[in-house]
Backbone of each chain as ProteinMPNN parsed JSONL, in Angstrom:
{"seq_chain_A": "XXXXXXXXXXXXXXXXXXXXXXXXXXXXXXXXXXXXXXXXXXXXXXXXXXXXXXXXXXXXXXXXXXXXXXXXXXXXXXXXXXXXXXXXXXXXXXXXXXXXXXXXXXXXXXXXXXXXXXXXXXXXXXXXXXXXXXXXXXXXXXX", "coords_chain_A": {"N_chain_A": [[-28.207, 3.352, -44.478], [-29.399, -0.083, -43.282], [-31.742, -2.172, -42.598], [-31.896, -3.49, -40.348], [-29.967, -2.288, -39.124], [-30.847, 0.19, -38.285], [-32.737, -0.938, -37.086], [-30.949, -1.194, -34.764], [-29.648, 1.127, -33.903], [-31.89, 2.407, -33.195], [-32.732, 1.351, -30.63], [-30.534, 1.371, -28.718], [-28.784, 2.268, -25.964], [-30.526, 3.732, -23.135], [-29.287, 7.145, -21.965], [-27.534, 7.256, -19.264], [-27.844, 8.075, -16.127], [-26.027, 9.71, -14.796], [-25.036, 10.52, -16.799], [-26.385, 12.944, -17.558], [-26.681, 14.765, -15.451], [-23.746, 15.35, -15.628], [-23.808, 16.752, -17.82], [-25.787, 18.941, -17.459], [-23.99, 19.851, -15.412], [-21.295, 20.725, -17.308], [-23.342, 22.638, -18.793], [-23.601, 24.654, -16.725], [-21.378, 25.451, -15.747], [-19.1, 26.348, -18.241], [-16.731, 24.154, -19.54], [-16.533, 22.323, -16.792], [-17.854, 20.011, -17.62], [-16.366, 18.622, -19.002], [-14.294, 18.593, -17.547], [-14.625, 17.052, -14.833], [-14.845, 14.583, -15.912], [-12.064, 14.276, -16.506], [-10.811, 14.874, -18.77], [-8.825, 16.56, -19.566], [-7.894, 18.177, -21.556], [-9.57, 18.87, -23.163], [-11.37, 20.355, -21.812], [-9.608, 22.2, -21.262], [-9.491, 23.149, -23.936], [-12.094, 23.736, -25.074], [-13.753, 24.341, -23.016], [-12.451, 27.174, -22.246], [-12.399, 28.281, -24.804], [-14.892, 29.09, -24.446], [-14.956, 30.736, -22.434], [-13.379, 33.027, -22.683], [-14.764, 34.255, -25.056], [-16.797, 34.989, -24.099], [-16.167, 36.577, -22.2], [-14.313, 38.608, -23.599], [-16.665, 39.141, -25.587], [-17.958, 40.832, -23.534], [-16.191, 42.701, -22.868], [-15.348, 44.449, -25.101], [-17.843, 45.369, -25.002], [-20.641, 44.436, -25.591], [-23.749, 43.355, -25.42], [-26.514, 41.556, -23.281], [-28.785, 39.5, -23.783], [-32.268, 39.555, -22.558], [-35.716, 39.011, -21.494], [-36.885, 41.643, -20.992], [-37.846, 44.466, -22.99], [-37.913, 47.603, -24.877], [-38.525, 48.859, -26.883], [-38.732, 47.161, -29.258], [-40.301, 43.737, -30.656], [-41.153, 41.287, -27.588], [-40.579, 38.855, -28.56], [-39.186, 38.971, -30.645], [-36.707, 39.031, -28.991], [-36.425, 36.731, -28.147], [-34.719, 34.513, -29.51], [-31.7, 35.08, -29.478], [-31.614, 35.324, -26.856], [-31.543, 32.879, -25.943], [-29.157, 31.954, -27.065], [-27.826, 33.529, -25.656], [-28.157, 32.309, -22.996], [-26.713, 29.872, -23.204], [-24.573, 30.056, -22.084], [-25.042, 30.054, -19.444], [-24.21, 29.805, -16.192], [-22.417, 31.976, -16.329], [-24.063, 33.841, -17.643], [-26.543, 34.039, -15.8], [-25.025, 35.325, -13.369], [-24.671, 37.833, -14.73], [-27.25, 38.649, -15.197], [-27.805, 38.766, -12.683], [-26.554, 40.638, -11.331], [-27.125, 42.685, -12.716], [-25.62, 43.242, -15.364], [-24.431, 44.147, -18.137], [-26.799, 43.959, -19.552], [-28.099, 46.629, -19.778], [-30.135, 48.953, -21.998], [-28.063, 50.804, -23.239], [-27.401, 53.832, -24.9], [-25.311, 55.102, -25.421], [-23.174, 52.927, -24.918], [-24.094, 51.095, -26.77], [-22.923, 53.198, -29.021], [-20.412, 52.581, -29.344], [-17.836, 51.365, -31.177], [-17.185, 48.823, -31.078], [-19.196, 47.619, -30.526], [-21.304, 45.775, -31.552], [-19.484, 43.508, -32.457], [-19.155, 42.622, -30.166], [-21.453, 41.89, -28.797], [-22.192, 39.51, -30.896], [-19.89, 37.8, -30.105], [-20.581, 37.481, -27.785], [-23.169, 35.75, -28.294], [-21.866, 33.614, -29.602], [-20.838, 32.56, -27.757], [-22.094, 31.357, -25.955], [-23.906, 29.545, -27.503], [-21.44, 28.397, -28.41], [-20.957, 26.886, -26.433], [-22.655, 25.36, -26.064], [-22.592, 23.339, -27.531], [-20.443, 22.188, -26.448], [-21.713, 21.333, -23.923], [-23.053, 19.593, -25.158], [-21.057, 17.353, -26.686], [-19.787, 16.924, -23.87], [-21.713, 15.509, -22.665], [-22.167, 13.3, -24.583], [-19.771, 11.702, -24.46], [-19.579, 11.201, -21.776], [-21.644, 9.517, -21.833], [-21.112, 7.496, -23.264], [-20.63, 7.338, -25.838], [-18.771, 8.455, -26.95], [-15.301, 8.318, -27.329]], "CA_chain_A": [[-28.293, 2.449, -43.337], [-30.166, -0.918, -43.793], [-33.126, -2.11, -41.881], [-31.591, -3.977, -39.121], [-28.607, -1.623, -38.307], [-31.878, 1.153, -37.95], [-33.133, -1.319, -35.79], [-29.998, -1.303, -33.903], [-29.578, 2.443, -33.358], [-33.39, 3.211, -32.324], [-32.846, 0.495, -29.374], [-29.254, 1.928, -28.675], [-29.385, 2.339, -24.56], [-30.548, 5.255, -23.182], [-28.087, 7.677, -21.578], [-27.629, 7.006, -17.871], [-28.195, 10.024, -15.512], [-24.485, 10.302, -14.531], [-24.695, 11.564, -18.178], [-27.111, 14.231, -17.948], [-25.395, 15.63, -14.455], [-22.243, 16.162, -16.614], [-24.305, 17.626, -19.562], [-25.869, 20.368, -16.536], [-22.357, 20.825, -15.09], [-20.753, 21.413, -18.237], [-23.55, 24.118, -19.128], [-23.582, 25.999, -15.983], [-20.103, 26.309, -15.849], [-17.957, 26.48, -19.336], [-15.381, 23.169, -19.38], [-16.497, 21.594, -15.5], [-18.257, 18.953, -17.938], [-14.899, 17.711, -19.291], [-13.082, 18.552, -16.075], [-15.622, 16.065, -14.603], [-14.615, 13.413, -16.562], [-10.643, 14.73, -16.727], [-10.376, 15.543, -20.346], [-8.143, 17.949, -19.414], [-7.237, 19.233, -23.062], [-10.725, 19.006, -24.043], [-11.897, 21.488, -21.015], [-9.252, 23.908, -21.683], [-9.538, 24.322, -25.326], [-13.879, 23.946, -25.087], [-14.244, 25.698, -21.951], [-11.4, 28.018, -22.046], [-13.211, 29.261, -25.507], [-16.346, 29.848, -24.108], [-14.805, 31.758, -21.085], [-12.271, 34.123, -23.337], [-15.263, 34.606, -25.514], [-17.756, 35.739, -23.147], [-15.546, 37.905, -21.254], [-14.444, 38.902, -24.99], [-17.31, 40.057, -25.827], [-18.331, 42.275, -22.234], [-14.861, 43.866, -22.772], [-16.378, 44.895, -26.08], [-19.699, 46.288, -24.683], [-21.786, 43.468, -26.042], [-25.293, 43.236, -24.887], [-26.807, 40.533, -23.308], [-30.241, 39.529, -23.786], [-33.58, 38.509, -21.604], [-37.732, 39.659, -22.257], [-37.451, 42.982, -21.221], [-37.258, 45.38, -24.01], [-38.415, 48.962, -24.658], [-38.633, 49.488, -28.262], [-38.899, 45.553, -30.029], [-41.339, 42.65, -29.602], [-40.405, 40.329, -27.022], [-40.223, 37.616, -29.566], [-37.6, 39.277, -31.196], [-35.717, 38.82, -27.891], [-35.71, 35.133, -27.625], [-33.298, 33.7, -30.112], [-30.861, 35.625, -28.699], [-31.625, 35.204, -25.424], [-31.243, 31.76, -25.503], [-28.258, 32.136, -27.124], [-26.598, 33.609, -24.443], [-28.324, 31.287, -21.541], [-25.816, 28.825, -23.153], [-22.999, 30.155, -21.172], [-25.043, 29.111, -18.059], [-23.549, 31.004, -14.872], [-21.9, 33.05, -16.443], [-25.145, 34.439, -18.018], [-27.093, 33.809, -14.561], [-24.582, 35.71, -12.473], [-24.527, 38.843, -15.287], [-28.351, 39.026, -15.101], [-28.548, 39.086, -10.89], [-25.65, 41.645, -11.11], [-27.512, 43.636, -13.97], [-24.238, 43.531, -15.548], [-24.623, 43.732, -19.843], [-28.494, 44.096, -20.13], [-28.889, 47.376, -19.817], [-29.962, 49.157, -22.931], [-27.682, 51.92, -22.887], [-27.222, 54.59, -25.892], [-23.487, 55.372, -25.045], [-22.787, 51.404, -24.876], [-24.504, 50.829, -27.89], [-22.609, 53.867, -29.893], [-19.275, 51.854, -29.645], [-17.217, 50.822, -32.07], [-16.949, 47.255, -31.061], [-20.807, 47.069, -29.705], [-21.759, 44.802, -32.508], [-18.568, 42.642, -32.695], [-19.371, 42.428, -28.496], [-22.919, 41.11, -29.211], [-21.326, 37.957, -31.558], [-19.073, 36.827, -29.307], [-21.336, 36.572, -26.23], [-23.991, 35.048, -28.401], [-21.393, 32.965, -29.869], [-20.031, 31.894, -26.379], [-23.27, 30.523, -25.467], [-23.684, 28.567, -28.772], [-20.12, 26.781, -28.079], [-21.112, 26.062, -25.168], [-23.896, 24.354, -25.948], [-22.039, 22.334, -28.426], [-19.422, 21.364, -25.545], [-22.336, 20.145, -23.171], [-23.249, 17.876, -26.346], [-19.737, 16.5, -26.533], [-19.275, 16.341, -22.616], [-22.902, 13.835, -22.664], [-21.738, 12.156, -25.272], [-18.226, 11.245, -23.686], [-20.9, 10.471, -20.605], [-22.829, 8.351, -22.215], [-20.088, 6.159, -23.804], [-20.833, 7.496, -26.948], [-17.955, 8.868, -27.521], [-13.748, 8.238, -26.684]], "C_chain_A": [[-29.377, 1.406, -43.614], [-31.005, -0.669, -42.524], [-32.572, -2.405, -40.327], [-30.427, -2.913, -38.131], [-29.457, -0.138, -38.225], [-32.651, 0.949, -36.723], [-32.582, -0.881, -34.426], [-29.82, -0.161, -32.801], [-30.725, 3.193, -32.905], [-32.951, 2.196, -31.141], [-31.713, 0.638, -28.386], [-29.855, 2.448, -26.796], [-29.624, 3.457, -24.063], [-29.466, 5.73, -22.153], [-28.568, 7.41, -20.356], [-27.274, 8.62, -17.198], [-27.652, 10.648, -15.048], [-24.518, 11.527, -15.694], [-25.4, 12.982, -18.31], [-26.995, 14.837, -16.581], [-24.239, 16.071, -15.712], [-23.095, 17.227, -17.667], [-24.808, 19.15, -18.527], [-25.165, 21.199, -16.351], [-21.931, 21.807, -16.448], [-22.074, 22.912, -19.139], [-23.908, 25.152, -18.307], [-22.306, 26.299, -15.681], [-19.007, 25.777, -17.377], [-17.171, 25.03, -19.256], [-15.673, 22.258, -18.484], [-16.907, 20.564, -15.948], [-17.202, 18.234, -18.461], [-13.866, 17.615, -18.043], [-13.389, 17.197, -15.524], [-14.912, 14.658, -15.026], [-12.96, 13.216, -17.168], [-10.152, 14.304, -18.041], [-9.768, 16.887, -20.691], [-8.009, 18.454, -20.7], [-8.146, 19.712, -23.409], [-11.065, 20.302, -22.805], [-11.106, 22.755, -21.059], [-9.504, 24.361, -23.093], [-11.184, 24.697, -24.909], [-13.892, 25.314, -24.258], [-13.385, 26.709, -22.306], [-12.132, 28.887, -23.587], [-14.227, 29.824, -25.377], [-16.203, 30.911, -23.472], [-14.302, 33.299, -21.993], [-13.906, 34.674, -24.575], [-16.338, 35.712, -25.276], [-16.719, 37.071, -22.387], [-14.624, 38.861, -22.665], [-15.264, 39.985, -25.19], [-18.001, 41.127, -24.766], [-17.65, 42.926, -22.612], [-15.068, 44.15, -24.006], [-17.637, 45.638, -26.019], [-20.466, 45.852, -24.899], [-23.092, 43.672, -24.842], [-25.468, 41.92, -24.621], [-28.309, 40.468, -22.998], [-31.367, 38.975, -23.281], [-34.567, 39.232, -22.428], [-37.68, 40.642, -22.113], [-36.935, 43.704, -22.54], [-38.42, 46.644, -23.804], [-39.296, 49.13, -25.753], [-38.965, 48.159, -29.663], [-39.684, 45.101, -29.419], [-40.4, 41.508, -28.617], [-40.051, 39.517, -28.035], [-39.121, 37.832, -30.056], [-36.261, 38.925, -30.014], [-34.859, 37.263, -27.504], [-35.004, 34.655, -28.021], [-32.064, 33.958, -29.596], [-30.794, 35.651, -27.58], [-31.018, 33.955, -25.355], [-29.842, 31.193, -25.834], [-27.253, 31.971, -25.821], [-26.617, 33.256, -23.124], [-27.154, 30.759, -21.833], [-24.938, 28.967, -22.262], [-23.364, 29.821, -19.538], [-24.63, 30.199, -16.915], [-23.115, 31.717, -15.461], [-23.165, 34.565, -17.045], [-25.94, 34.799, -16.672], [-26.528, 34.913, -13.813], [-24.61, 37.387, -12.881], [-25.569, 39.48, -14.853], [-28.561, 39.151, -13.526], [-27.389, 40.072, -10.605], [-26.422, 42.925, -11.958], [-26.587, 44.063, -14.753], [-24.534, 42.825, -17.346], [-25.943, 43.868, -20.291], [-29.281, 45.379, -19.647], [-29.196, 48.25, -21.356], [-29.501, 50.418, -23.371], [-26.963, 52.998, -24.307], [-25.605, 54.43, -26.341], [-22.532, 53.903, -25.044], [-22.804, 51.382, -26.188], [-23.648, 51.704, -29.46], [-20.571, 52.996, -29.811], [-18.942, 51.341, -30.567], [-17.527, 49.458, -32.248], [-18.635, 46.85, -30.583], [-21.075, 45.707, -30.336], [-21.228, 43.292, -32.223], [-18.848, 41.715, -31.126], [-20.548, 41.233, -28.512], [-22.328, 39.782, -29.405], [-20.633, 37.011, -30.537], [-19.917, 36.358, -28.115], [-22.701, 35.862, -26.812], [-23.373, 33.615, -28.782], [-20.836, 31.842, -28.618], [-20.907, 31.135, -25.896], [-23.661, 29.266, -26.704], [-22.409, 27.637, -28.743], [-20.427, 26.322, -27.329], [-22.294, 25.331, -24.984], [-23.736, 23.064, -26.958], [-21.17, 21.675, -27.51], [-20.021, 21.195, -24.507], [-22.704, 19.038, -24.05], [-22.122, 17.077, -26.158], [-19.827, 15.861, -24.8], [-20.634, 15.113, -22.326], [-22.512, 13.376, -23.157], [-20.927, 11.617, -24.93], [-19.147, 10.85, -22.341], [-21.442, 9.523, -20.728], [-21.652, 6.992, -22.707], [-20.465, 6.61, -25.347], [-19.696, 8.041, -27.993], [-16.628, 8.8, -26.726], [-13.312, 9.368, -25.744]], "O_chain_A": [[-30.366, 1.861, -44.189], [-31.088, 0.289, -41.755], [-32.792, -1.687, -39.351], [-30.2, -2.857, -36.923], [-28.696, 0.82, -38.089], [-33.065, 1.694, -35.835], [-33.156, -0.447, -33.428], [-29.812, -0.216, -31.572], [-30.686, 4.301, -32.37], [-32.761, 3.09, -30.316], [-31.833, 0.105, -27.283], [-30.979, 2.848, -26.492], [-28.938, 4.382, -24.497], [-28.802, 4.897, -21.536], [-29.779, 7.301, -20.161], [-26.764, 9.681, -17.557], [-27.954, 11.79, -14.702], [-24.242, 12.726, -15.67], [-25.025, 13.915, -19.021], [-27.465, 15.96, -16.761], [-24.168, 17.058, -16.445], [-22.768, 18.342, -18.076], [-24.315, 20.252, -18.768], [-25.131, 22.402, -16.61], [-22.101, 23.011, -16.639], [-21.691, 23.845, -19.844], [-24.366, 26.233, -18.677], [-22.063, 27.453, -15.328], [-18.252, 24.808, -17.296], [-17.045, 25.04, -18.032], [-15.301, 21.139, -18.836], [-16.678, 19.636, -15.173], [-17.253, 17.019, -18.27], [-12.979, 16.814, -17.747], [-12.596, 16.267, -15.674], [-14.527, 13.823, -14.208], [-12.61, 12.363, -17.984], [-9.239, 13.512, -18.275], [-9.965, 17.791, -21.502], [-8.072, 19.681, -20.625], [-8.106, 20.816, -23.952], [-10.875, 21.409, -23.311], [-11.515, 23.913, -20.962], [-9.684, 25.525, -23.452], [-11.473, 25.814, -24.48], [-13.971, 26.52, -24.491], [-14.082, 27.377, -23.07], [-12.378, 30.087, -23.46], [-14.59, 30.845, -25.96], [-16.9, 31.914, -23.621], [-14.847, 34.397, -21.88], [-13.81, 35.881, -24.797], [-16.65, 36.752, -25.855], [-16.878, 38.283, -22.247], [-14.372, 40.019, -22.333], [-15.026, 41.189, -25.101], [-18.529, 42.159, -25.183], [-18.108, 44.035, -22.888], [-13.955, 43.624, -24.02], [-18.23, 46.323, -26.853], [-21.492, 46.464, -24.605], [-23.099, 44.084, -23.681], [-24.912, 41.057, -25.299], [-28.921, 41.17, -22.192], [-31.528, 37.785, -23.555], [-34.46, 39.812, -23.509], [-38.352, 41.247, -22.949], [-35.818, 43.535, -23.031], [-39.366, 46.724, -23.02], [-40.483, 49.448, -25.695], [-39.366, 48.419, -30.797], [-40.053, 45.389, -28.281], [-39.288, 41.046, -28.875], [-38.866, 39.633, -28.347], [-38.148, 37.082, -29.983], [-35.101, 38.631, -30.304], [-33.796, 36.839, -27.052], [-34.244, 34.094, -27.231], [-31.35, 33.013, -29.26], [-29.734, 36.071, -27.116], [-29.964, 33.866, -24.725], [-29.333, 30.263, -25.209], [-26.508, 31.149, -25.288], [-25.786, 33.525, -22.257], [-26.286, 30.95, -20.981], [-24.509, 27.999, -21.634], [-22.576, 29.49, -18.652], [-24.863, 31.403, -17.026], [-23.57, 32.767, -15.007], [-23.075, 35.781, -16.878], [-25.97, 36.009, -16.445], [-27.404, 35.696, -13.445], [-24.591, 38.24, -11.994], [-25.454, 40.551, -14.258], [-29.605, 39.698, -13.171], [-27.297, 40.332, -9.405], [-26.147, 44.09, -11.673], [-26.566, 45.276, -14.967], [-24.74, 41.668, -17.714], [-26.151, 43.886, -21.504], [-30.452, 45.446, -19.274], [-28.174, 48.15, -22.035], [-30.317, 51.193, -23.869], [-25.805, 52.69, -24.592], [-25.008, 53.85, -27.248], [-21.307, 53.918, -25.165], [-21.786, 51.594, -26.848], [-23.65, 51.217, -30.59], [-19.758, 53.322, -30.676], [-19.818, 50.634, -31.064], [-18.01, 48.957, -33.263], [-19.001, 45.696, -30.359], [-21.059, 44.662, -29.685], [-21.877, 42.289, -31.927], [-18.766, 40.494, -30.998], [-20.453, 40.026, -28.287], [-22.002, 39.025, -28.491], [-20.822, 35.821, -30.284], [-19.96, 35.237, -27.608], [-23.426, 35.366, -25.949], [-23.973, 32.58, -28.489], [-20.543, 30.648, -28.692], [-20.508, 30.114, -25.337], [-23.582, 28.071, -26.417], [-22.38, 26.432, -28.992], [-20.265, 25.103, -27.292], [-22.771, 24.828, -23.967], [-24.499, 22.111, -27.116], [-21.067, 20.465, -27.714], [-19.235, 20.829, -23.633], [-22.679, 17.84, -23.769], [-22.23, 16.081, -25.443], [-19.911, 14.665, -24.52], [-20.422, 14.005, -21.833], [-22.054, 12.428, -22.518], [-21.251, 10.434, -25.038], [-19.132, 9.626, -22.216], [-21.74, 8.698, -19.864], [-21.622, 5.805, -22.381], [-20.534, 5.584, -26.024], [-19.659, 8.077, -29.223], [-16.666, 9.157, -25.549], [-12.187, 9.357, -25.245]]}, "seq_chain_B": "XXXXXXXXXXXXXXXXXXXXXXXXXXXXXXXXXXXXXXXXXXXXXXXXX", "coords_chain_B": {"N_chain_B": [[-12.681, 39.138, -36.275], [-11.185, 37.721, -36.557], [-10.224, 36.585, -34.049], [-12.361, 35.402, -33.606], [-12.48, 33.616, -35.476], [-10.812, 32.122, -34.781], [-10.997, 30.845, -32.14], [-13.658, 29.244, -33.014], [-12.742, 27.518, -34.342], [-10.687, 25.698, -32.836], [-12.86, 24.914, -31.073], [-14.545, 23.63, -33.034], [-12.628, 21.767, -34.018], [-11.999, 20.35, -31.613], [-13.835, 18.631, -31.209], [-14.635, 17.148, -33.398], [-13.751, 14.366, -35.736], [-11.289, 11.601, -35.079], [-8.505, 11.229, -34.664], [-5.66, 13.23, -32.711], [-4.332, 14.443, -34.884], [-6.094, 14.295, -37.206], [-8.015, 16.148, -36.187], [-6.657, 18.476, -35.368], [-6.084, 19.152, -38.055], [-8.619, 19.281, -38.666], [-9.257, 21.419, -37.555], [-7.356, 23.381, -38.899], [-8.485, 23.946, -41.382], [-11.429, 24.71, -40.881], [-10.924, 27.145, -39.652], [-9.375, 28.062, -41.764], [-11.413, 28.243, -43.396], [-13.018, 30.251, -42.6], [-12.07, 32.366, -42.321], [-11.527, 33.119, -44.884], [-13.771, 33.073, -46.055], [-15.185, 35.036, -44.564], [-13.401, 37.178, -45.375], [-13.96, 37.549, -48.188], [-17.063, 37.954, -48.097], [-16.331, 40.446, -46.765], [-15.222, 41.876, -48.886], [-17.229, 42.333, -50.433], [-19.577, 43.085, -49.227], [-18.563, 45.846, -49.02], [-19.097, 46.67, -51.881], [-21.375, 46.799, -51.769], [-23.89, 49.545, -51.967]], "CA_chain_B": [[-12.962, 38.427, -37.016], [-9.352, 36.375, -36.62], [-10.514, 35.652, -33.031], [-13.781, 34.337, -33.597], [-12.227, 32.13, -36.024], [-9.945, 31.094, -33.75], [-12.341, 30.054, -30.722], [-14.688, 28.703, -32.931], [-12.443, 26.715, -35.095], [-11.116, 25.246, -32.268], [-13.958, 24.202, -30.375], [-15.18, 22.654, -33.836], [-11.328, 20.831, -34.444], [-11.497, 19.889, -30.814], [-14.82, 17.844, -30.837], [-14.54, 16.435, -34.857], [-13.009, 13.28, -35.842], [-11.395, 10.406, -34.153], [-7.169, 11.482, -34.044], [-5.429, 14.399, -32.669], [-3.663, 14.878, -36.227], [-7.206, 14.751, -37.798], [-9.051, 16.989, -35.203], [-5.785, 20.125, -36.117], [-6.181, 19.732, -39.724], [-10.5, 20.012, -39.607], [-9.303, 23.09, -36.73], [-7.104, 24.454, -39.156], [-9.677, 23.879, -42.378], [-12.07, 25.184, -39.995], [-10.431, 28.417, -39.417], [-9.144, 29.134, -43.032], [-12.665, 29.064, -44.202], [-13.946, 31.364, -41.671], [-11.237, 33.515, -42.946], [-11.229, 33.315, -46.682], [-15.488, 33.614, -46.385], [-15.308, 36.574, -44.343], [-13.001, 38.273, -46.577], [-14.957, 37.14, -49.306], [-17.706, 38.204, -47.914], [-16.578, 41.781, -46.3], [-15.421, 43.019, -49.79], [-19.05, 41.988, -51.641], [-20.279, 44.108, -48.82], [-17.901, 46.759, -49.433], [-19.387, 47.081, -53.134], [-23.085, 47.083, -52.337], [-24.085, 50.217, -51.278]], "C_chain_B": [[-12.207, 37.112, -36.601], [-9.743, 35.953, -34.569], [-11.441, 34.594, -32.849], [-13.363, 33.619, -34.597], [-11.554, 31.641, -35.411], [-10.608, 30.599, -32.594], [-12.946, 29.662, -31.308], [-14.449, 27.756, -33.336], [-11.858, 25.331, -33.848], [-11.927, 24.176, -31.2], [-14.523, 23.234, -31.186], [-14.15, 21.692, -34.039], [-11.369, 19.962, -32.956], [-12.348, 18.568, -30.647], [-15.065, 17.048, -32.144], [-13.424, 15.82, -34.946], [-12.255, 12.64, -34.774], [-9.241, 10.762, -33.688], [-7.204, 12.844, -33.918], [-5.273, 15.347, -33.898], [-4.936, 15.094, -37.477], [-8.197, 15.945, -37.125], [-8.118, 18.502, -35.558], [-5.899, 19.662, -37.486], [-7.584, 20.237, -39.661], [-10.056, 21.284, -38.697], [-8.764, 23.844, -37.507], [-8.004, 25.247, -40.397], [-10.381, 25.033, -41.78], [-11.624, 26.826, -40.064], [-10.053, 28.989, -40.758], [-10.402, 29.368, -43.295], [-13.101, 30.234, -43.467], [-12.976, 32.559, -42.307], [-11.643, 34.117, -43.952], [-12.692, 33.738, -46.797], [-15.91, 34.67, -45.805], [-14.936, 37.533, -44.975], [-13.35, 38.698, -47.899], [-15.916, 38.149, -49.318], [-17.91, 39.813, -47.652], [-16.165, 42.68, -47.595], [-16.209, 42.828, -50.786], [-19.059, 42.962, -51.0], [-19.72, 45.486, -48.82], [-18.607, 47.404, -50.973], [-20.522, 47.564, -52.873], [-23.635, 48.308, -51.155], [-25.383, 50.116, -50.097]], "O_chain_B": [[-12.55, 35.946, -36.408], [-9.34, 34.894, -34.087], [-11.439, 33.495, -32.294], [-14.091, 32.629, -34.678], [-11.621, 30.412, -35.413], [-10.365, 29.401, -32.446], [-13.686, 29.114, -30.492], [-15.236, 26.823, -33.175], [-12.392, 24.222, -33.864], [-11.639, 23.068, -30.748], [-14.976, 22.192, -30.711], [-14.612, 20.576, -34.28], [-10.8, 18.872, -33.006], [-11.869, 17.568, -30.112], [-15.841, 16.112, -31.948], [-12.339, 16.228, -34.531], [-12.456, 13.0, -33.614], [-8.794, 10.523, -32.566], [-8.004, 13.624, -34.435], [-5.743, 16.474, -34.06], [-4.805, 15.845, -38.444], [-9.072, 16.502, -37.787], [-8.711, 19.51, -35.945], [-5.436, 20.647, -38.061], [-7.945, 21.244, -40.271], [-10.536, 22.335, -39.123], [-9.126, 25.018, -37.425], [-8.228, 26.452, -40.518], [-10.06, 26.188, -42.059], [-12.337, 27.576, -40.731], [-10.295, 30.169, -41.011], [-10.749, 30.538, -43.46], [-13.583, 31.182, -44.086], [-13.453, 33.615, -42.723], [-12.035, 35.279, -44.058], [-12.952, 34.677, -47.55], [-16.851, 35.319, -46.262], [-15.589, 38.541, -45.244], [-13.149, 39.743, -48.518], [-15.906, 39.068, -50.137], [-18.9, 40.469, -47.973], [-16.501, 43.863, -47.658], [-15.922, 43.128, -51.945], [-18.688, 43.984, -51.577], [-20.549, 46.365, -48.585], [-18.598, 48.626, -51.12], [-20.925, 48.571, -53.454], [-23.768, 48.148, -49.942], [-25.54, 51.018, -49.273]]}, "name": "protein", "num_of_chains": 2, "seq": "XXXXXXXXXXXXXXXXXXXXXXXXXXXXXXXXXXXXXXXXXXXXXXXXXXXXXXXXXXXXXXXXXXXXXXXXXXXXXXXXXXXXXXXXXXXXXXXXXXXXXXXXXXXXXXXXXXXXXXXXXXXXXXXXXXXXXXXXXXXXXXXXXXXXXXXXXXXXXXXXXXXXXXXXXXXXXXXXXXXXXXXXXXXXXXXX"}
């Protein structure tokens, strides 16, 4: 990139605050940031993977993760935690239900425990890639 | 395995490049690798005790 077209893209306008509403929406609920902006295809495949993922991995036995722990340092907790904020409400509504974060032996000895884990960390990680997209399509940054 | 390549591929085919017809080829790209590098991958770990 030359000098001037460096210029160009540091001075590039900043996002307007319609855009960062949508970017909220779309990460407290899965897809509502493309709904929003009726990209219907884009909110069912995006969202519709986040949702099938997350509820994926519960119906698996996956764990989901905040600060408390028993037996690890917190620290160890956070990457993963934040992980699975991504999913937004659906994370929110697990944790005021106590629903996935308990740390339970008999959970944990499952087959699929592991595979469970992935997907609901994974579900939060798409979904933090499809509030990027839904700002960007906000912002004008993108078709 | 074959799901999580399929939701992730996807989500990555749905939001890469500029046509539909380019966005399903990087989804299907997308998805063979996740394949071919898992399988790859699960019979290395198969060898090493």
């Amino acid at each position: 990139m030359v000098k001037t077209e460096r210029m160009e893209a540091d001075e590039a306008e900043p996002a307007p605050g319609f855009a960062w509403l949508i970017g909220a929406a779309a990460w407290f609920i899965p897809g509502v940031g493309h709904l929003l902006q009726q990209k219907w295809w884009r909110a069912a495949l995006l969202g519709g993977a986040v949702w099938i993922c997350f509820f994926v991995g519960m119906g698996m036995g996956g764990h989901l993760f905040d600060l408390s722990t028993e037996n690890s340092s917190v620290l160890l907790q956070v990457p993963p935690m934040i992980a699975n904020i991504g999913t937004g409400a659906l994370y929110l509504v697990s944790w005021l239900f106590d629903y996935g974060f308990k740390d339970d032996p008999a959970q944990a000895a499952r087959a699929t425990y592991e595979y469970g884990n992935t997907f609901l960390l994974i579900a939060g990680l798409l979904n933090y890639l499809t509030m990027l997209d839904a700002f960007d399509i906000a912002a004008g940054r993108k078709p | 395995m074959t799901l999580f390549a399929a939701l992730a591929s996807v989500v990555f085919g749905a939001m890469a490049k500029d046509t539909n017809q380019e966005r399903l080829l990087y989804g299907l790209k997308v998805f063979a690798e996740f394949m071919v590098i898992g399988l790859v991958l699960g019979w290395i770990l198969y060898f090493i005790p």
